[in-house]
C-alpha positions in Angstrom: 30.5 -25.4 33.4 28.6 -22.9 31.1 25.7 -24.9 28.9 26.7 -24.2 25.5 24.1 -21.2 24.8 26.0 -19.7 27.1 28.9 -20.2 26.1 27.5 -19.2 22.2 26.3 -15.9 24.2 29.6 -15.3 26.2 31.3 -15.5 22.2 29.5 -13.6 20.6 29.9 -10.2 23.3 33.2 -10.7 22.9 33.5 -10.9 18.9 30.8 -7.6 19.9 33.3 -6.2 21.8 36.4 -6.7 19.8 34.3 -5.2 16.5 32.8 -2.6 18.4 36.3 -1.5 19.9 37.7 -1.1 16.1 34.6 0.8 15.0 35.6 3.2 18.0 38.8 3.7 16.9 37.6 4.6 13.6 34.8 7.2 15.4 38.3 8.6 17.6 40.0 9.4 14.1 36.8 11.5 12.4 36.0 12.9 15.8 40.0 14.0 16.3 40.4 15.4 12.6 37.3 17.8 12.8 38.6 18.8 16.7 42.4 19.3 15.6 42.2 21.0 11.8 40.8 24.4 12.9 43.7 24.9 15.7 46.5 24.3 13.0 46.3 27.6 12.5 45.8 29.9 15.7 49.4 30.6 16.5 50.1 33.2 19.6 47.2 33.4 22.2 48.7 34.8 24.6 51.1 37.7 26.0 53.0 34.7 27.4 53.6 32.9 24.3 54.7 35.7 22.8 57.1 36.2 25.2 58.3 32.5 25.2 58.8 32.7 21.8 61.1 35.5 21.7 63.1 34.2 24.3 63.2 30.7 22.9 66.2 32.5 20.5 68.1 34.3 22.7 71.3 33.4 24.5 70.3 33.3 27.8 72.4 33.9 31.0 72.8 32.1 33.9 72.0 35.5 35.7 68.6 35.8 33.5 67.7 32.3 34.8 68.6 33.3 37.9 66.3 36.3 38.1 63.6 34.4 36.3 63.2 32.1 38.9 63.7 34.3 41.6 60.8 36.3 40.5 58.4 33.8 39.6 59.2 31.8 42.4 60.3 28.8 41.2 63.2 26.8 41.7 62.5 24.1 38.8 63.1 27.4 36.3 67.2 27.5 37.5 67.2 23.8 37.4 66.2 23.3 34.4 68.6 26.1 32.9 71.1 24.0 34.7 70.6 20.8 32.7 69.6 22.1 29.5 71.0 25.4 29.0 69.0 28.1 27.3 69.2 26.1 23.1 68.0 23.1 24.0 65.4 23.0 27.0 61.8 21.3 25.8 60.6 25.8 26.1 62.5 25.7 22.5 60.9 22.4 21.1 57.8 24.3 19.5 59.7 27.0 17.9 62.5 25.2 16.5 61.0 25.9 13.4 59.7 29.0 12.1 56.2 27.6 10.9 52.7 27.8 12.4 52.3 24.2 11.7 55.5 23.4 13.4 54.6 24.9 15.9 50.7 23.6 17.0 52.3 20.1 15.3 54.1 20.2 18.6 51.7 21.6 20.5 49.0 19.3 19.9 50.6 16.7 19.8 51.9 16.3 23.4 47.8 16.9 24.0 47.3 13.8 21.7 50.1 12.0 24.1 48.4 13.0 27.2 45.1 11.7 26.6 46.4 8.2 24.8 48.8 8.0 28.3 45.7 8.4 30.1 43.4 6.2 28.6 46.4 3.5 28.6 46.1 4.4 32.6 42.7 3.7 32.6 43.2 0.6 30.9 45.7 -0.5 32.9 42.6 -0.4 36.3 39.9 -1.3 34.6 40.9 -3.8 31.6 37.8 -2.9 29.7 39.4 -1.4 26.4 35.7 0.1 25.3 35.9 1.9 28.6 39.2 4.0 27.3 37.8 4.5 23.9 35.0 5.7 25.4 36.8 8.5 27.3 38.7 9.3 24.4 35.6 9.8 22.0 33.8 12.2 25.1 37.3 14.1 25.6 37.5 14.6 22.0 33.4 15.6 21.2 33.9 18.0 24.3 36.8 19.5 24.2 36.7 23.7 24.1 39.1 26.0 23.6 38.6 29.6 24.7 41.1 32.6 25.2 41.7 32.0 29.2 44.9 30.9 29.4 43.7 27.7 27.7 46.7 24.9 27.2 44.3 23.6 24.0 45.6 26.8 22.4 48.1 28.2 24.1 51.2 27.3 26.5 52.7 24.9 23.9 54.3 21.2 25.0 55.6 22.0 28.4 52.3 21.7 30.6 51.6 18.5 28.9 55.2 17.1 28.9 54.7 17.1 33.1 51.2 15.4 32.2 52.5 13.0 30.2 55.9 12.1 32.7 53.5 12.3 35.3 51.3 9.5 33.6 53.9 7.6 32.7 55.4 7.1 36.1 51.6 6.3 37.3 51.6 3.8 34.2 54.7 1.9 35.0 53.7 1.3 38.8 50.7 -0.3 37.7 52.6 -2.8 35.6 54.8 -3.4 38.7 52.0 -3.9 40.9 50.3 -6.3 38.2 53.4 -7.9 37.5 55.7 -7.4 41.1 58.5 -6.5 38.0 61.0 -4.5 40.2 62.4 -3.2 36.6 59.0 -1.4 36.1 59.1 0.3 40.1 62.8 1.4 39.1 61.8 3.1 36.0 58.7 4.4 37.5 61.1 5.8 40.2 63.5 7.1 37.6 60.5 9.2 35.8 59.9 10.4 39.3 62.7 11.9 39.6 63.1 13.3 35.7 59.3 15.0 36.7 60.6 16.9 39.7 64.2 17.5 38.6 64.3 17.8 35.4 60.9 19.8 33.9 61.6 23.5 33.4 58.4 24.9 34.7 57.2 22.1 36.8 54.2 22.7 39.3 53.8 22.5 42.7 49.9 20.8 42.4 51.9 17.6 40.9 52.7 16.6 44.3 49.2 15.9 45.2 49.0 13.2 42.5 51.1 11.4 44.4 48.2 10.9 47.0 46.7 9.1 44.2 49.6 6.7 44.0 49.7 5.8 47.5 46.1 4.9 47.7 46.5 2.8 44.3 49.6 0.9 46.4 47.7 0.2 49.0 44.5 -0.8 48.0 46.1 -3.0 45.4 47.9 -4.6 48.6 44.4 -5.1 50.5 43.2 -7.5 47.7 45.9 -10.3 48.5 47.2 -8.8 52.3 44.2 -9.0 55.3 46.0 -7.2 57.8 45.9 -3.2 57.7 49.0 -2.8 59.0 51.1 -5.2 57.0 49.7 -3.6 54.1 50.2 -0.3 55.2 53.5 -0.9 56.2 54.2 -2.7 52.9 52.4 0.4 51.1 54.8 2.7 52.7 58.3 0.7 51.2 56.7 0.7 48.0 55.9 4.3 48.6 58.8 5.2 50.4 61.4 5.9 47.2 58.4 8.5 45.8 58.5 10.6 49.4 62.2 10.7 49.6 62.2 12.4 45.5 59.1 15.1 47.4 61.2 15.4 50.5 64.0 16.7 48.7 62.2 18.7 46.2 60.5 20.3 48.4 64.1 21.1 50.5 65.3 22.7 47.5 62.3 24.7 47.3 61.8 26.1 50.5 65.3 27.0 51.0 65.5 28.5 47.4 61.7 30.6 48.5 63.8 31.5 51.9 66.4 33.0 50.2 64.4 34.6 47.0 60.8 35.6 48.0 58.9 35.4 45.1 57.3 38.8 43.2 55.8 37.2 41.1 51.4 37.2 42.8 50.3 34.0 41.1 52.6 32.5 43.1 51.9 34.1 46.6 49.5 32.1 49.0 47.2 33.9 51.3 44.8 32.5 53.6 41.6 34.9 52.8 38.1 34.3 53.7 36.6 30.8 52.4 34.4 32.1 50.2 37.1 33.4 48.1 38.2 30.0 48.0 35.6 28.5 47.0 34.5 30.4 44.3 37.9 30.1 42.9 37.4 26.1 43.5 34.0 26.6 41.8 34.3 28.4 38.8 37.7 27.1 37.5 35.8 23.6 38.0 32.5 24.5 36.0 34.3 26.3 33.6 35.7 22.9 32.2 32.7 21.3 31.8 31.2 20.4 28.8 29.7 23.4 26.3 30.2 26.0 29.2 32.2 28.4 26.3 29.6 28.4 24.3 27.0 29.8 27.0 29.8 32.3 28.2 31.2 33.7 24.9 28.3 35.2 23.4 30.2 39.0 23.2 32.7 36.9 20.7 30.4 35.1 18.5 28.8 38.4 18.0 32.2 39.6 17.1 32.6 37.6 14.8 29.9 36.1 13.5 28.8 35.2 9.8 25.0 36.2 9.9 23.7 39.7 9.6 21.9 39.5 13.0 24.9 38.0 14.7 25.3 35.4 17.2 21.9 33.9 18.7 21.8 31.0 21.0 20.0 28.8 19.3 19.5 30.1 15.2 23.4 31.3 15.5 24.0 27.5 15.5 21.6 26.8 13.1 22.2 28.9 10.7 25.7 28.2 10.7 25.9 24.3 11.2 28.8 22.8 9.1 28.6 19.2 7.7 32.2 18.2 9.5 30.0 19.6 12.6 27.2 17.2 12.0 29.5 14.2 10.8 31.4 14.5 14.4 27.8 14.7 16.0 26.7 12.1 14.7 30.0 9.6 14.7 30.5 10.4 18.6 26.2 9.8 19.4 26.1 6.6 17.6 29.0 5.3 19.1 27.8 6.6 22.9 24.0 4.8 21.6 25.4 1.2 20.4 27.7 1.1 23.7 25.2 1.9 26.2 22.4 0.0 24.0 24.2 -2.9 23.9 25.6 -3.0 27.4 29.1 -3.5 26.4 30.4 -1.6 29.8 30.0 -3.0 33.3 31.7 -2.4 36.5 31.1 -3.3 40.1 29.9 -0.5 42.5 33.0 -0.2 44.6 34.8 0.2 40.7 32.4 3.1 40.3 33.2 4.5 43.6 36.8 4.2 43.4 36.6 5.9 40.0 33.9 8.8 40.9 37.0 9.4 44.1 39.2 9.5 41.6 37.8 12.0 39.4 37.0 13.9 42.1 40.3 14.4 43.2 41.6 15.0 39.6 39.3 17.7 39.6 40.7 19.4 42.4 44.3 18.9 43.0 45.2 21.2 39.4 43.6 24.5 41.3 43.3 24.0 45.3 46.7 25.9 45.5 45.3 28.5 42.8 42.0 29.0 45.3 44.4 30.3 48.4 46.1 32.8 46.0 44.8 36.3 46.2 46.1 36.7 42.0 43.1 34.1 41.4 40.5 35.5 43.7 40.7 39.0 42.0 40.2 37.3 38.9 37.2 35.4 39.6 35.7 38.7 40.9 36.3 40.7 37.8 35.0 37.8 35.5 37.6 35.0 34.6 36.0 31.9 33.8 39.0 30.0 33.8 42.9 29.1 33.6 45.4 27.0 32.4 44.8 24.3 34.9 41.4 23.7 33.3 42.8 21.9 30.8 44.4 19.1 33.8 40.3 19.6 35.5 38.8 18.3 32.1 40.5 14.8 32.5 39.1 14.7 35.6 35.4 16.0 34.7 35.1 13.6 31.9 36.2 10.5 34.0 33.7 11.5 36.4 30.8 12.3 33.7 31.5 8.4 31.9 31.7 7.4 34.9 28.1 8.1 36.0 26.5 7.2 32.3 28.0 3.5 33.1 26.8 3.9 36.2 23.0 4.6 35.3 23.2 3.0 32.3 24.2 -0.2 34.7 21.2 0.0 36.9 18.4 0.9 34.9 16.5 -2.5 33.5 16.2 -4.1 30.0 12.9 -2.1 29.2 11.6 1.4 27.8 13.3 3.2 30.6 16.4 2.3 29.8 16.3 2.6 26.1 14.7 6.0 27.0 17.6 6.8 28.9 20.3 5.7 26.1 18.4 8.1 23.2 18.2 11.0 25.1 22.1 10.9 26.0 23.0 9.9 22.7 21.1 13.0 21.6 22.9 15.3 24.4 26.0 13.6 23.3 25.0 15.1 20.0 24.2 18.0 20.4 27.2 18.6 23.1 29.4 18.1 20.0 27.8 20.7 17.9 27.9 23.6 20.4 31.2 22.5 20.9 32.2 22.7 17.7 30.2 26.1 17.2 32.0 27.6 19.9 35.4 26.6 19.0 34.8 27.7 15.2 34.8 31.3 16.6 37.4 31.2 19.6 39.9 29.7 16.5 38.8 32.2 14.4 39.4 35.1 16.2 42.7 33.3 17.3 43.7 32.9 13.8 43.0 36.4 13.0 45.1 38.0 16.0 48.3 35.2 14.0 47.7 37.0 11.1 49.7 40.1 12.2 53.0 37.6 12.8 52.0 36.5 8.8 51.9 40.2 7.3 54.8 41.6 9.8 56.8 38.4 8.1 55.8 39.4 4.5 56.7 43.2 5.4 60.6 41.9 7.2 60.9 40.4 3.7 60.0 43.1 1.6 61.2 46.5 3.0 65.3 46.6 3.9 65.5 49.2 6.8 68.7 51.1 7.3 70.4 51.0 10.1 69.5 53.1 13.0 66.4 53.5 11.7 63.4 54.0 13.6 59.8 53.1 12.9 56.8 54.6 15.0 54.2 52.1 14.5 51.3 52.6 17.2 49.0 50.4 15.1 51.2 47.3 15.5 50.4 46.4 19.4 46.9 46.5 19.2 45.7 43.0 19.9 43.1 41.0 19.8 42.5 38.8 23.3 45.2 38.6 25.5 47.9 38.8 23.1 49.4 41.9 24.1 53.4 42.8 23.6 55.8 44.1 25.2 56.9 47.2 24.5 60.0 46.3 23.0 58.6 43.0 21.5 58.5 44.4 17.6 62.1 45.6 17.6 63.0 42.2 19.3 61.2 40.1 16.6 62.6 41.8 13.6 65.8 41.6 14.8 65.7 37.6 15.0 63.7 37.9 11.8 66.8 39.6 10.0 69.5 37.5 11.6 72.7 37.7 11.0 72.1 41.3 10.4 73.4 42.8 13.4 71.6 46.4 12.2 69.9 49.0 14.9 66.5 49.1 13.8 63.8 50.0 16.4 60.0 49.6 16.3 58.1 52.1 18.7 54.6 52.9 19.8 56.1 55.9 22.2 55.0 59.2 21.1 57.6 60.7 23.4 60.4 58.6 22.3 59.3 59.2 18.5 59.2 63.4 19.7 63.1 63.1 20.8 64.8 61.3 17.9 62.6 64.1 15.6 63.7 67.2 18.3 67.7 65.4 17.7 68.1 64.3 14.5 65.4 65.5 12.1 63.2 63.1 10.1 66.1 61.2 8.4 66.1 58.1 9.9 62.1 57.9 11.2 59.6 55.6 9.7 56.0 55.3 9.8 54.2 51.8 9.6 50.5 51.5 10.1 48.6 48.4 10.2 45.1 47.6 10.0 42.9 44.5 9.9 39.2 43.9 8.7 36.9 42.9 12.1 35.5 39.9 10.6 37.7 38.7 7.7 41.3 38.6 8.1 42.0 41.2 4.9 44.9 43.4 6.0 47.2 45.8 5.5 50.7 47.4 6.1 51.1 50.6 5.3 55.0 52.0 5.4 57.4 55.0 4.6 59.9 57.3 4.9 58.9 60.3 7.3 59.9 63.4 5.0 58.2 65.6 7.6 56.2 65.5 11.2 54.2 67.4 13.0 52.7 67.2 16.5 49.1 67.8 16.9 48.3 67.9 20.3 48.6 64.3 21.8 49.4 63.0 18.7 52.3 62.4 15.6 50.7 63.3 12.5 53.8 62.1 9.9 53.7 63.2 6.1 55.9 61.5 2.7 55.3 61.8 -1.0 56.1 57.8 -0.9 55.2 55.0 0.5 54.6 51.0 0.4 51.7 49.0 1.2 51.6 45.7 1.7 48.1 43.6 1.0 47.0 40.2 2.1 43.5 40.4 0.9 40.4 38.6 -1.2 40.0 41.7 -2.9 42.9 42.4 -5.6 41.3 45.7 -6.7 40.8 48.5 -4.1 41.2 52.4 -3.9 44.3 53.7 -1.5 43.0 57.2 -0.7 43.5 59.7 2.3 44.6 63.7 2.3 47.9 65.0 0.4 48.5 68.6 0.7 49.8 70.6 -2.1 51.4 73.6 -0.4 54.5 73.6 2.5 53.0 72.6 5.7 55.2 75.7 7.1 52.3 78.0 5.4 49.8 79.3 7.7 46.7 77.1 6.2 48.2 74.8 3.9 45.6 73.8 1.1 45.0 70.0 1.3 43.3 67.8 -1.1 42.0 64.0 -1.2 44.3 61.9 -2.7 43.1 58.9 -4.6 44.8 56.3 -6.2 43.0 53.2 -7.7 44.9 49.8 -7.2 43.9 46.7 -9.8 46.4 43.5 -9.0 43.6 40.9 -10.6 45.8 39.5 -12.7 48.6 39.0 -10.0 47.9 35.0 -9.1 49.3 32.6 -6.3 50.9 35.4 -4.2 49.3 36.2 -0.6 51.1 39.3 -0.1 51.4 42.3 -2.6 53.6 44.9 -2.3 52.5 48.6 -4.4 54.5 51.5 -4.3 52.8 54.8 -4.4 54.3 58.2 -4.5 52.2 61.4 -5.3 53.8 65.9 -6.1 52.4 66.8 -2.3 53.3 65.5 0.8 50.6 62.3 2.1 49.1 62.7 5.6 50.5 58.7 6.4 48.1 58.5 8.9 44.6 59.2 6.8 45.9 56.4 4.4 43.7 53.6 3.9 42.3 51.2 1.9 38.4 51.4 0.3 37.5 47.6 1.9 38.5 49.2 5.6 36.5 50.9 8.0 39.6 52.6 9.9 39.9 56.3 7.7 40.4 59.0 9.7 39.6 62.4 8.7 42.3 65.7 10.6 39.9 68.2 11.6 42.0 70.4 8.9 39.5 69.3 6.3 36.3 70.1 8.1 35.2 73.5 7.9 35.3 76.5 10.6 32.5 75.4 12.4 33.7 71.9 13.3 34.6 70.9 17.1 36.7 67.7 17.5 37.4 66.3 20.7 41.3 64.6 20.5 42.5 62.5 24.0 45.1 64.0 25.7 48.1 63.9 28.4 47.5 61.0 30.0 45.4 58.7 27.8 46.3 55.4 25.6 44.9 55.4 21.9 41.6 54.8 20.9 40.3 51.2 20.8 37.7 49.4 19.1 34.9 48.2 21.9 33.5 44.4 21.4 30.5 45.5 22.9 28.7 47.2 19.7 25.9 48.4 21.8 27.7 49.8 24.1 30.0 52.2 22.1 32.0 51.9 19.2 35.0 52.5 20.6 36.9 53.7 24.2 39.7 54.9 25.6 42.1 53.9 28.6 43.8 56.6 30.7 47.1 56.0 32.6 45.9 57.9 35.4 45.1 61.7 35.7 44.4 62.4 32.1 42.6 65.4 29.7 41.0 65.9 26.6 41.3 68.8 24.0 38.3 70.2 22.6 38.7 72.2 19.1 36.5 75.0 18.5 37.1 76.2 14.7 34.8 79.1 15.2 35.4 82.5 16.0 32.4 82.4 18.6 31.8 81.1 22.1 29.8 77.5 21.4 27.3 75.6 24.1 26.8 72.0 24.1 25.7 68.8 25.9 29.3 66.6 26.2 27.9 62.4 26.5 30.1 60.1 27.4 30.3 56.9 29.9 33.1 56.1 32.0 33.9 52.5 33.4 36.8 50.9 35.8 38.1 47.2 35.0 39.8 46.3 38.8 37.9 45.0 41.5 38.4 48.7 43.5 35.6 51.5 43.5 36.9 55.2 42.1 36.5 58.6 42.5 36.2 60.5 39.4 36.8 64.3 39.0 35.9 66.2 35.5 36.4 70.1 35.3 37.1 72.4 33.1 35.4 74.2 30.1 32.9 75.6 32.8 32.0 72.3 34.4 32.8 70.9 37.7 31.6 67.0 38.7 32.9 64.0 40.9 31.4 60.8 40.5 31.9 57.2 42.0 32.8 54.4 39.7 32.0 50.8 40.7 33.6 48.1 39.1 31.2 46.3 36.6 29.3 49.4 36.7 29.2 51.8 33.2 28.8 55.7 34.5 26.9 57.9 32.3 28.0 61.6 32.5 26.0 63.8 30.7 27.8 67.6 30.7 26.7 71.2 29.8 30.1 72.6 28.4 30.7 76.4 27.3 33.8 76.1 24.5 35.6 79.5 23.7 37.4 79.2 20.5 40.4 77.6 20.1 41.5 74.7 22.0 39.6 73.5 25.0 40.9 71.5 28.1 38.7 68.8 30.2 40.8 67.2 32.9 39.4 64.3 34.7 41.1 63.1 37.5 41.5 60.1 39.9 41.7 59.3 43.5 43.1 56.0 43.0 46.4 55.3 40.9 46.6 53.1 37.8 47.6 49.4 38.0 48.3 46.6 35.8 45.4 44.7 34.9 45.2 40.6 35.6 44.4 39.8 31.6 47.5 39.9 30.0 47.5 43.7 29.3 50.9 45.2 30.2 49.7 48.4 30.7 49.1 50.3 34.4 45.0 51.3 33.9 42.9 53.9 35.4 40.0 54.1 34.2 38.2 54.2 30.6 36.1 56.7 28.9 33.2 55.5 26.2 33.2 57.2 23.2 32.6 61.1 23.8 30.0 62.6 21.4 29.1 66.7 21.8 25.6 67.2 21.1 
């Protein structure tokens, strides 16, 4: 019997505990609001989503599903088809609505589901509640988001609706274990089968959880069985249902692989060397450890960051520390302080162990099949710091990481040491949160400025009413930001469900070719030009639209003209100067006189709208494609207003459009070719003209290249290395008139492994003649 100090003792760490646990609680709901409020508005992050969303509205066909699974090489996608049809499979849950808020509603909260299923897990082995609020608080305070295929932002609801029917099948055999409730081993059975049969994208790493289960049957067993074998075999019945559901999932897999091999390369194992394994095993497991974003996404926060002297790694944080920042910060390092202080967590060393194995294998299982792919290996080489599955890794990483703390914190004495060793991980804890937070101010940011195209593109569907058979060139509209690139027929797709019932032909285009045959067929009576443009660091931007009343082609490029057009505005500043070129004479003349055309815009007085639609018209026709706005940095000037001596260098046959480089001190902008490509140099004067040509040339696959550049009295070959910038240097001889440099390739173009859909060469650094 305990004396009755202890007894006084033993009551008053409980009342502790049971005041402590509410207090955490509380410190889970600050730490969750500053985490989840930034993401409410980051929409689309990847090509994928994109993608998903489209197809989330259309009629499907069993034949589609078919070919879907064929070619990504999984039989779950037909299955699921099967049961839910193509309107109501969970894929449509997030965009059931057409709202941003709807849609990461969803999104986040199946994440909010997974980690209370898991802490209720935890719970369930180690009845310690502290112990689950504790890895709820370190999930929360570490939690990044990034732009690599990361479930926090992207792949809405149904990754985590696996987690979460994965969890609760793990939950309910606990309770029969605890209990020996048959009901709860049927229902955890039942959830079995709903996870294999039943998901519409499940993954083939879910089977190794169920290791996890059997070990968790056994040793449960060992604590009231002595004999090995009569609680193996036991095990095993228990066990036995759970292998039957894999058997026959994996029956239906095989035989479905057998009879339609998989294209798709993320889903095609090859045994490689080790070291490509490992480094796939490696960096997809650091990668989801705490604050690694923020050391690793420097080239972003200088993108877009707030301070004149950009991002620095330890001012940059500084400087820009935000009180919901420091509240979080502090919430989460008291609470890691008074728990460890106080010694309100304590486990026995074969608990630690069994929990450290655990982790371990939590870590692993999401991306051992990814380290045997070759998809993943080529993406480790050329810099990816990590996937989807990093989000299924953190639960892992963060068991294991409180798992230690308890651990040390368990072992150390009651003296300086250990009060040492609490203070400086409190501070960590701290100062874990901030970086955190720092790093996933400017990863949302950037995020939320790529969803701003959706917002405008919205505002502009609304606005405009397009004839039918109309179509737009809008080039402008599939540059990205991140990963988010579109298909090519994605814009015509999206204002179609946009205008629904409207069953009208209206196609958006970024095909110069396409654009050059409806003109050649028809005229310009049914093409339209759109342009839009977005501020670098503030999301101010623009649509610019109209009627093409004439085109021309100069060189590699569509140069459309109309005395009228529409812009569209969703910008802080409500007075601003629309100006670009406007020529006054028939552009059938031989040197048609051109003249700036200005136009000053004041809608001050216009309150509580976002978007504002002006209509402009002007005598002379407008070059469409000079128009801009005075706040933007994207004018650009036809080398018909610079005088005769001016040389212009314009990309040709064989080259995307210029793009604006993150790297500012590298170049301010570059260029992808498609293959053998050429530019056109103009010389405007009437004599022969010698200059230095600069420019630096790179290659983005894992694959060396040999480069050839002649013409305009040059001849060179040099060797590209991936990783590797090439400066070329030329002495060029331009006779007047236009100018060709063709650079070729010895290795063809290919599609990239970051969500690009475009087949890449090479790229070419800005080109400057000096």
């Amino acid at each position: 019997m305990p004396t009755s100090d202890q007894a006084m003792s033993i009551y008053n760490k409980a009342f502790s505990e049971k005041q402590f646990y509410h207090t955490g609680l509380l410190a889970v709901i600050v730490i969750a609001i500053v985490v989840v409020f930034p993401l409410f508005t980051t929409g689309y992050t990847t090509h994928d989503d994109t993608r998903t969303g489209l197809s989330s509205y259309l009629n499907i066909r069993y034949e589609q599903a078919l070919n879907k699974a064929a070619e990504v090489g999984r039989v779950s996608v037909l299955m699921g088809y099967c049961l839910y049809g193509s309107k109501y499979s969970p894929i449509v849950l997030p965009y059931l609505i057409d709202s941003v808020w709807y849609y990461k509603s969803v999104a986040l909260g199946a994440i909010a589901l997974n980690i209370a299923l898991f802490a209720y897990a935890l719970y369930q082995i180690i009845p310690q509640r502290l112990f689950s609020v504790f890895f709820v608080i370190f999930f929360l305070t570490t939690l990044q988001g990034s732009w690599e295929h990361n479930l926090i932002t992207s792949y809405p609801f149904v990754f985590c609706l696996e987690i979460s029917e994965l969890l609760l099948c793990f939950i309910f055999l606990l309770k029969y274990l605890k209990s020996q409730n048959k009901y709860y081993w049927v229902i955890s059975i039942i959830l079995t089968g709903v996870l294999f049969f039943t998901s519409p994208d499940f993954r083939e790493f879910n089977i190794l959880y169920f290791i996890v289960f059997f070990c968790v049957i056994y040793f449960n067993l060992r604590q009231t069985i002595r004999e090995q074998q009569v609680a193996i075999s036991k095990a095993l019945r228990i066990f036995s249902p759970y292998l039957l559901i894999i058997a026959i999932y994996l029956c239906i897999y095989f035989t479905f692989r057998y009879y339609h091999p998989s294209i798709y390369v993320g889903n095609q194992a090859a045994f490689s060397s080790p070291i490509s394994c490992l480094k796939v095993l490696y960096q997809y497991t650091i990668a989801s450890f705490p604050t690694y974003i923020y050391f690793h996404y420097g080239f972003l926060f200088d993108t877009y960051s707030d301070l004149v002297q950009g991002h620095n790694i330890i001012f940059g944080v500084v400087n820009n520390l935000k009180p919901e920042w420091l509240i979080k910060s502090v919430v989460a390092s008291y609470f890691v302080y008074s728990l460890l202080f106080n010694n309100l967590l304590s486990f026995s060393r074969k608990k630690i162990l069994s929990l450290s194995v655990t982790s371990i294998c939590l870590i692993l299982f999401p991306i051992i099949l990814l380290s045997v792919v070759p998809k993943y290996q080529k993406w480790i080489e050329v810099g990816s710091l990590s996937y989807a599955y990093g989000y299924h890794v953190f639960f892992g990483v963060v068991l294991l990481i409180i798992t230690v703390i308890v651990f040390i914190n368990g072992i150390l004495p009651k003296n300086n040491a250990r009060f040492g060793y609490v203070v400086i991980l409190a501070m960590c804890v701290g100062l874990m949160s901030i970086l955190t937070d720092y790093a996933n101010y400017y990863v949302a940011k950037s995020q939320t400025q790529s969803q701003k195209k959706w917002k405008i593109f919205d505002a502009f569907v609304d606005a405009v009413d397009l004839p039918d058979n109309s179509f737009v060139y809008a080039p402008s509209l599939w540059q990205h930001i991140g990963i988010v690139a579109n298909d090519p027929t994605y814009w015509t797709d999206y204002y179609r469900l946009k205008k629904r019932p409207d069953n009208k032909n209206v196609v958006f285009s970024n095909d110069l070719e396409q654009l050059n045959k409806r003109f050649s067929n028809s005229g310009a009576g049914d093409l339209f030009y759109l342009k839009y443009s977005q501020e670098p660091k503030d999301p101010n931007q623009f649509i610019l639209f109209a009627g093409m009343q004439d085109l021309r082609f100069d060189e590699d490029r569509a140069v459309p003209y109309a005395s009228k057009t529409v812009l569209i505005t969703d910008s802080k500043y409500r007075k601003f100067t629309v100006f670009g070129n406007r020529f006054t004479d028939s552009l059938d003349t031989t040197n048609p006189r051109s003249v700036l055309f200005s136009q000053l815009v004041d809608m001050s007085k216009i309150k509580g709208k976002d978007y504002i639609k002006i209509e402009m018209s002007d005598s002379g026709l407008m070059d469409l494609e000079s128009l801009s706005v005075s706040n933007y940095l994207d004018h650009k000037i036809s080398h018909r207003h610079l005088g005769k001596e001016a040389i212009i260098i314009l990309p040709g046959a064989g080259f995307y459009a210029w793009e604006p480089s993150s790297d500012a001190a590298l170049a301010e902008r570059w260029i992808w070719s498609s293959g053998n490509a050429e530019f056109i140099i103009h010389n405007f004067s009437t004599s022969v003209i010698q200059r230095m040509l600069s420019l630096s040339l790179d290659t983005l696959l894992p694959r060396e290249v040999e480069i050839h550049i002649d013409g305009v009295n040059t001849d060179h070959a040099y060797q590209l290395r991936p990783e590797h910038t090439t400066p070329v240097l030329l002495e060029i001889v331009l006779k007047p008139g236009k100018n060709v440099i063709s650079i070729h390739t010895n290795e063809p173009a290919k599609q990239p492994i970051n969500g690009d859909c475009r087949n890449l060469a090479f790229k070419v650094n800005v080109m400057e003649i000096k």
